[in-house]
Structure formats: C-alpha cells, structure tokens
C-alpha positions as CSV (number, residue, x, y, z in Angstrom):
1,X,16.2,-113.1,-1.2
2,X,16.2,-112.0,2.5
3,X,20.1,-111.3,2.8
4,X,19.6,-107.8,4.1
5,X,17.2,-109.0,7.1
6,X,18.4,-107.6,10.2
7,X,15.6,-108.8,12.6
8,X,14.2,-112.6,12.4
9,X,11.6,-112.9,15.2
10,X,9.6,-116.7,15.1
11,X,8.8,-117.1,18.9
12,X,5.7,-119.1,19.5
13,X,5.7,-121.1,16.1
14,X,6.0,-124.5,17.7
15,X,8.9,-125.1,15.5
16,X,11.0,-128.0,15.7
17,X,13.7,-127.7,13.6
18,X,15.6,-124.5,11.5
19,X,16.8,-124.8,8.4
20,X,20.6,-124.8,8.0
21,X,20.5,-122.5,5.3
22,X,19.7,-120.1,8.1
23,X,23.9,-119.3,7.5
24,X,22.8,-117.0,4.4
25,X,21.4,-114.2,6.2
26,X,24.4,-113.2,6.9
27,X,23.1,-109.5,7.7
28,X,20.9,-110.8,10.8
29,X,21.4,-109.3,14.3
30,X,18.6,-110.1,16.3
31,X,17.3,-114.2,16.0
32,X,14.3,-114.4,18.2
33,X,13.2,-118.8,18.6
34,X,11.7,-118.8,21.8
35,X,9.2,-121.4,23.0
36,X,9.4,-123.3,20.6
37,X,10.3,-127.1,20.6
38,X,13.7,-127.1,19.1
39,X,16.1,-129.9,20.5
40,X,19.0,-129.0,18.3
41,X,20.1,-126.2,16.2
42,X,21.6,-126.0,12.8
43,X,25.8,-125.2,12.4
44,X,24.7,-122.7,10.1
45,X,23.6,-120.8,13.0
46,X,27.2,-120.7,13.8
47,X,27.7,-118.9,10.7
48,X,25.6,-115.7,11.3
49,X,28.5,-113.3,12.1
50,X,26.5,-110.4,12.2
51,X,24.3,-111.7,15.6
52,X,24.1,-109.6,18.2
53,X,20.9,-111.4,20.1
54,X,20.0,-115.0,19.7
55,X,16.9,-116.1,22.4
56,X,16.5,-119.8,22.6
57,X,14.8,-119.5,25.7
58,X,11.8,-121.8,26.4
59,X,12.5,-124.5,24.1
60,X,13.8,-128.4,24.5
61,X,17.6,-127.7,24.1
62,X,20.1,-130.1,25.0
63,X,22.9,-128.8,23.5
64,X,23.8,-125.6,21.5
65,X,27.1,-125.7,18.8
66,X,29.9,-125.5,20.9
67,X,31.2,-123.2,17.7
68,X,28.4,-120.3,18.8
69,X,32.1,-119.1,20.5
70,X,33.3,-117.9,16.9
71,X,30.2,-115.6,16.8
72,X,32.1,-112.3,18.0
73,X,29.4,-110.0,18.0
74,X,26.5,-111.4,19.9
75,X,26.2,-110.0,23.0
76,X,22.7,-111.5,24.0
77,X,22.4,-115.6,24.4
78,X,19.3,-116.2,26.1
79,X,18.9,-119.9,27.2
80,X,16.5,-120.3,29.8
81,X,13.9,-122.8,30.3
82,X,15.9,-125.5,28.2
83,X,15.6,-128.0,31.0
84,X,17.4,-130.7,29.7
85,X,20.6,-128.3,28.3
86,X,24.2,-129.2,28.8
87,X,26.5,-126.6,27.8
88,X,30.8,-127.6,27.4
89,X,33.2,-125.7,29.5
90,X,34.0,-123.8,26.3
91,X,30.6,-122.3,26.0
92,X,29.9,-121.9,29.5
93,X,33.3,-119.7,29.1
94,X,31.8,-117.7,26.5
95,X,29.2,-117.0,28.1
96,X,30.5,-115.9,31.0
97,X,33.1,-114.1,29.7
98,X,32.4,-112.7,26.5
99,X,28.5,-111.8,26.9
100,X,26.9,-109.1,28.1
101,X,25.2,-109.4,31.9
C-alpha cells in the first residue's frame, strides 16, 4: 500500500483518466498530472486533504470538481494550458482568494 506517499509526480504519461481510488493516499501533498490528456478528474481527488500542490497544467480540462474548495491546504493549483476550462464562480473564488500567488 502507498498510503504514506507524499509526492505523486506522472507528468508526460499521456494519461487520460485517474483512478478515483486516488482518495486513499490520503498522506499526498504534491500531485504532479501535467500534459497529459485528462478531460475530467476523479471526486476522489477532492478527498486528498493533505494537498498542498496539484498541476493540471497542459492537459484537456473542461472542468475541475467544484468541491477542490474543501481542500484547505493546497496552496498550489496550476491550470494552464487547459484551453477549453470553465471554472464556477466558487472555484474562481478559491482561487483567487485562498491560493497562494
């Protein structure tokens, strides 16, 4: 079992999709996806309450779980390049309230 990883780092996998049983590393801080080709992520990602960095950047994003709010440690959500991404008011809040610059 992995549920003392801290650092999860899968950039340039050409991924498409992440398990929801992603929620069980509950000790993860750092989730590195970037360029990849997710389009959606899991609710379990919601769940990681330990984050402190999540990078989505350069994927196919449209949308990211508007419940990412109730993660209150991250401090790093890096979305760029996700052409097509529509946050809600509530996450564009987050982010420019709670995160760091």
């Amino acid at each position: 079992k992995l549920i003392n990883l801290e650092e999860l780092l899968l950039e340039n996998n050409k991924l498409i999709s992440i398990p929801g049983n992603i929620s069980s590393l509950s000790n993860l801080k750092i989730l590195g996806l970037s360029a990849n080709r997710l389009t959606t992520l899991p609710e379990g990602i919601t769940q990681l309450s330990s984050l402190k960095t999540l990078n989505l950047g350069h994927n196919k994003l449209n949308s990211v779980p508007e419940n990412i709010i109730n993660l209150t440690n991250l401090k790093y959500l890096i979305l760029t390049e996700n052409n097509n991404l529509h946050l809600s008011p509530t996450v564009l809040d987050f982010a420019n309230t709670r995160l760091a610059d």
